[in-house]
N, C-alpha and C positions, 0 to 999 in steps of 0.2 A: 568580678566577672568579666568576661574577654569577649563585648559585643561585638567587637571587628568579628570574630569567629560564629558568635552564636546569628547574627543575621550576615554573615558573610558580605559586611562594609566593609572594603579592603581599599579598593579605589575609588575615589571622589572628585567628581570634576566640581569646580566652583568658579562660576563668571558671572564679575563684576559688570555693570553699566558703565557706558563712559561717558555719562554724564561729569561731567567733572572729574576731580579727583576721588571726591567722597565714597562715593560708593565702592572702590577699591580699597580706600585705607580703613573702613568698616569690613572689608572683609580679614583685613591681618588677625583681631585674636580669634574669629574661624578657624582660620588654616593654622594659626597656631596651636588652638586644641586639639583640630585633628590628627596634625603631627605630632603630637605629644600623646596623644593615644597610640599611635603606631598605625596608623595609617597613611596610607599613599596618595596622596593629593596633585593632583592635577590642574592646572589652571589655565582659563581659556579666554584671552581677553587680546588687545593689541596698543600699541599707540604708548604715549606716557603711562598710563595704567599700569602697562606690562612693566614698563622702565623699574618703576615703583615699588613692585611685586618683587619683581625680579633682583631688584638691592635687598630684599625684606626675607626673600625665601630665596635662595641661588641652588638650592637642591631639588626643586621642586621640577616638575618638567613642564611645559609652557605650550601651548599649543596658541596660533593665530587666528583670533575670529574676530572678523571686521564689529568697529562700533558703530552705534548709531549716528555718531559724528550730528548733535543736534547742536543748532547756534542759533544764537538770541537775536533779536533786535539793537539794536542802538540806541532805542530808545522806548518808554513804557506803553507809548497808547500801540505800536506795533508790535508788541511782542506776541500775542496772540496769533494775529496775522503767522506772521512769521515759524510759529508754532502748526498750525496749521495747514501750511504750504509745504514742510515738509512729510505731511504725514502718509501720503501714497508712497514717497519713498520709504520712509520706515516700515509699512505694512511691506514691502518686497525684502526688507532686513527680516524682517521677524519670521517671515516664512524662510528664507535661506539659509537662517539659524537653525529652526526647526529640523531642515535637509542632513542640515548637515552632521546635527544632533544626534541622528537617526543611526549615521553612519559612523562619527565616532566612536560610541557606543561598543560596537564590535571590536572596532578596533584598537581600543584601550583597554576591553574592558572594565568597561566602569558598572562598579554598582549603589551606584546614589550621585544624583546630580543636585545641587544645590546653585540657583542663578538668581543674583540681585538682580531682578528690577531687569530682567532681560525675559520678554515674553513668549519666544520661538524656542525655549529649551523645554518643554515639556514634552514626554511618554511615555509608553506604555511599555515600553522596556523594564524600566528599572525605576524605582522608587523618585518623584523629581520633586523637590521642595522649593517656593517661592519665597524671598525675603523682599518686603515691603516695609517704611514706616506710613506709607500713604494707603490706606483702604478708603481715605475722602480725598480726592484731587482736587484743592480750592480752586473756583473759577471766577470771574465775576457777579457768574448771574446762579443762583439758586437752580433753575430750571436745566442748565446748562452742567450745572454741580451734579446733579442728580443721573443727570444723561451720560454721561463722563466712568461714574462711578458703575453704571453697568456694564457699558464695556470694559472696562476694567476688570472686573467680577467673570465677565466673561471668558476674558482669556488668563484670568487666575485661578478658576475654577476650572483646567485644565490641568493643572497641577495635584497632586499629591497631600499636600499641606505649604500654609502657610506659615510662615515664621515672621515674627514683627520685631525690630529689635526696639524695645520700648518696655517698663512695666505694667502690669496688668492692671494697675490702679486707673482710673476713671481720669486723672491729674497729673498723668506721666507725660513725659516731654512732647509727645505727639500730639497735646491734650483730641481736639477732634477729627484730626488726620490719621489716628492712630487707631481712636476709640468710636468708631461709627455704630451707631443702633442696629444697622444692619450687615452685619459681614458675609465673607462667601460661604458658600454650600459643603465644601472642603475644611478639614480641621483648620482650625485656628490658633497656635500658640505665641504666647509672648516670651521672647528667649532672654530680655533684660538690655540696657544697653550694649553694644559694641563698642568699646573704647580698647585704642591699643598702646596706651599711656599709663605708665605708673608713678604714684606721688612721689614726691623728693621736696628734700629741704634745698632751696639754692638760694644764692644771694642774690641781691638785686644789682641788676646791669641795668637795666633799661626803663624809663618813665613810660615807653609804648612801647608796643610791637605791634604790628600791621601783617594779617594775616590772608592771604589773596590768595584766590580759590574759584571755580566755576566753570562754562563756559566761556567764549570766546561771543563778538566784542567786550564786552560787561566785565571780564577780569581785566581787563587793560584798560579799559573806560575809569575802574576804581582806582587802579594803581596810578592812572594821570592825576585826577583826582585826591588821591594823597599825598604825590610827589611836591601837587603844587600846594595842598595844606599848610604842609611841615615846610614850607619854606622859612616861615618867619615864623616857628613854632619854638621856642627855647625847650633844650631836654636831650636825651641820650635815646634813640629807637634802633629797632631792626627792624626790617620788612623783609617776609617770607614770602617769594614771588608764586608757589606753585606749578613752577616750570622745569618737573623731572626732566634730564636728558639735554637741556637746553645749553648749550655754552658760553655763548653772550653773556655779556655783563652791563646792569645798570649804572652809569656814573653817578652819585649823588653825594653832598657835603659827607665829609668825615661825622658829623653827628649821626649819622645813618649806618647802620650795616646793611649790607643788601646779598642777602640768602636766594638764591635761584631755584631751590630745594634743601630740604634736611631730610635725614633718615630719623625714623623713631625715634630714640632714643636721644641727640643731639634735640628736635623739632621739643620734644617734653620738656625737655631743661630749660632752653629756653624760655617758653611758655611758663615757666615757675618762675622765672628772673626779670617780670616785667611788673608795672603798677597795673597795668591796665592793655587787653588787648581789645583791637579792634577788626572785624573780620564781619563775611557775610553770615548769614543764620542760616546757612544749609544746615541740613539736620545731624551730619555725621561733624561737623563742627562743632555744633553743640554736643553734642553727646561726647564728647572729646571734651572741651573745656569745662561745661560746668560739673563733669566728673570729677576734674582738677582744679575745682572748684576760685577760677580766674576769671576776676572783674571782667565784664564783657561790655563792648559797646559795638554794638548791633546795627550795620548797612546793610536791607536785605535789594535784592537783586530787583532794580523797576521794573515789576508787570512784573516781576515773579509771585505769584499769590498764595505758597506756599510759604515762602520765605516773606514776605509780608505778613503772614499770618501767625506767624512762629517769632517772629520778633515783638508784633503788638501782645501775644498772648504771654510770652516770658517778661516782658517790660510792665507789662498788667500786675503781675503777679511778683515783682519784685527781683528777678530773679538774672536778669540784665537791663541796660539802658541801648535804646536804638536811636537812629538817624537817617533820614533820607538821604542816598546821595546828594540830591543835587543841594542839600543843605551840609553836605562835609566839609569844612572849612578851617581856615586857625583855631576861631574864635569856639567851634562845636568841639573841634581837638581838648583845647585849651581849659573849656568848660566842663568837660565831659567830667561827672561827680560817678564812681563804682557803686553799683548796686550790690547791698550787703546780704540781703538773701541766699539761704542754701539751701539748692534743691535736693528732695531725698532720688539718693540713687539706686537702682535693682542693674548692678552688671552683670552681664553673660558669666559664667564660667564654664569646666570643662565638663564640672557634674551636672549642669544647666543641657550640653551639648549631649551627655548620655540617654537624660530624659525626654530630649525631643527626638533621639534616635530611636529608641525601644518605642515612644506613640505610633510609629511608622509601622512596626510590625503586624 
């Protein structure tokens, strides 16, 4: 059956958040579905994001929409603060988004918008679908959890349907970020993970690879952080910096390779050829590795309570080993023992992407 035709999805706009890299390189087996359905895809994003996209899909057409540009603290007990002082600025994003939404719409043509985790792409146009793996926004305080998660609800329940990329099992990788008792008022589907990595057999190169990834101070706060580790660490590593587009180079011992970026394909092999990777527990990280089912050892972001919460709940559960930063060191390197655990996986596919198109109708 030829649903591009029967509900006349022909053009699809799809934007990532720039929170980091993740939420763009979760959107590639997306837009690779889409394409392979025969669909026209659109993508609407800026900054490194695009860089990324843009090596990953170079036929696609590319349209510029400012990100939220959100940056961390330096350090755990501010990161809140810090979160919260930008957030009048982002309410004037989300509405400007919305604006502008309105109006490309017309002008591309679009009939289905699809936006990670970008809250001003919703309307009444055309069919607009949310992807989240967060329906609980961990916070500190319970009270504050609670409060969080109805605005959120609020302006997801703006939207059309939600999409989770997670399985629908009760113990899937989001375990209570994913699976809240109470969800929004709008359909709810779980489309499976997002992974845009395929198994392969490779040899081993590498005792580590160091996998750096985030916002800004905090990815560079880790990479100092590792540099000075592996100083007197014996062993063969690579370290993937995260920094599509960037041209500079890292100096570091010949034991080091030092990656400023990979594309898919080269970043997978890789990641097959190491004993053990080390990287934060954003959640599009995970859903990446322990698909490819690679020894993980887990530094999630200080005062990120998400990723705190996603490394104690996976390290509970057997299924990686985690580490504070500010406890990274030779000695955590050096000790670091692979957790043997294997998580069951439920990936996307494109017949996955048919049935959550036809719920739309």
């Amino acid at each position: 059956m030829n649903l591009s035709a029967e509900f006349n999805i022909a053009n699809v706009l799809v934007a990532p958040l720039d929170w980091g890299l993740g939420h763009a390189t979760r959107c590639i087996p997306l837009i690779r579905a889409l394409l392979d359905s025969g669909r026209r895809v659109i993508i609407a994003t800026s900054g490194p994001q695009r860089q990324l996209l843009e090596a990953e899909f170079p036929q696609c057409r590319y349209l510029d929409l400012p990100g939220y540009q959100v940056r961390y603290a330096s350090s755990r007990g501010w990161l809140p603060f810090k979160i919260i002082s930008q957030l009048p600025r982002l309410m004037r994003v989300i509405r400007k988004e919305h604006q502008w939404l309105e109006r490309i719409i017309q002008e591309e043509r679009i009939d289905l918008v699809i936006s990670d985790n970008r809250y001003g792409l919703y309307t009444k146009q055309v069919p607009a679908v949310f992807i989240t793996h967060q329906l609980t926004i961990q916070t500190p305080y319970a009270w504050l959890t609670r409060w969080v998660q109805r605005i959120n609800y609020r302006y997801i329940n703006r939207f059309n349907a939600c999409w989770i990329p997670d399985a629908a099992a009760e113990n899937g990788l989001g375990g209570a970020l994913s699976h809240p008792q109470r969800k929004p008022v709008i359909p709810v589907h779980y489309m499976g993970w997002l992974c845009r990595f395929e198994k392969s057999s490779q040899p081993a190169r590498y005792d580590l690879v160091f996998l750096l990834s985030g916002p800004e101070p905090q990815r560079t706060l880790l990479e100092e952080a590792v540099v000075a580790a592996i100083a007197s660490v014996p062993g063969k590593f690579a370290l993937v910096r995260g920094l599509p587009g960037l041209t500079s180079t890292l100096k570091l011992p010949e034991k080091v390779d030092v990656f400023t970026h990979l594309p898919t394909a080269e970043l997978s092999a890789l990641l097959q050829s190491t004993q053990l990777v080390v990287c934060r527990s954003g959640y599009t990280s995970l859903m990446e590795l322990l698909y490819l089912q690679v020894p993980l050892l887990l530094v999630p972001t200080p005062g990120q309570t998400e990723q705190e919460y996603l490394a104690e709940y996976l390290s509970k559960a057997g299924y990686a080993r985690r580490v504070g930063q500010e406890q990274l060191n030779a000695a955590a390197i050096a000790d670091a023992i692979p957790a043997r655990a294997v998580m069951p996986v439920e990936r996307f596919s494109r017949e996955r992407l048919e049935q959550l198109l036809r719920a739309l109708s």
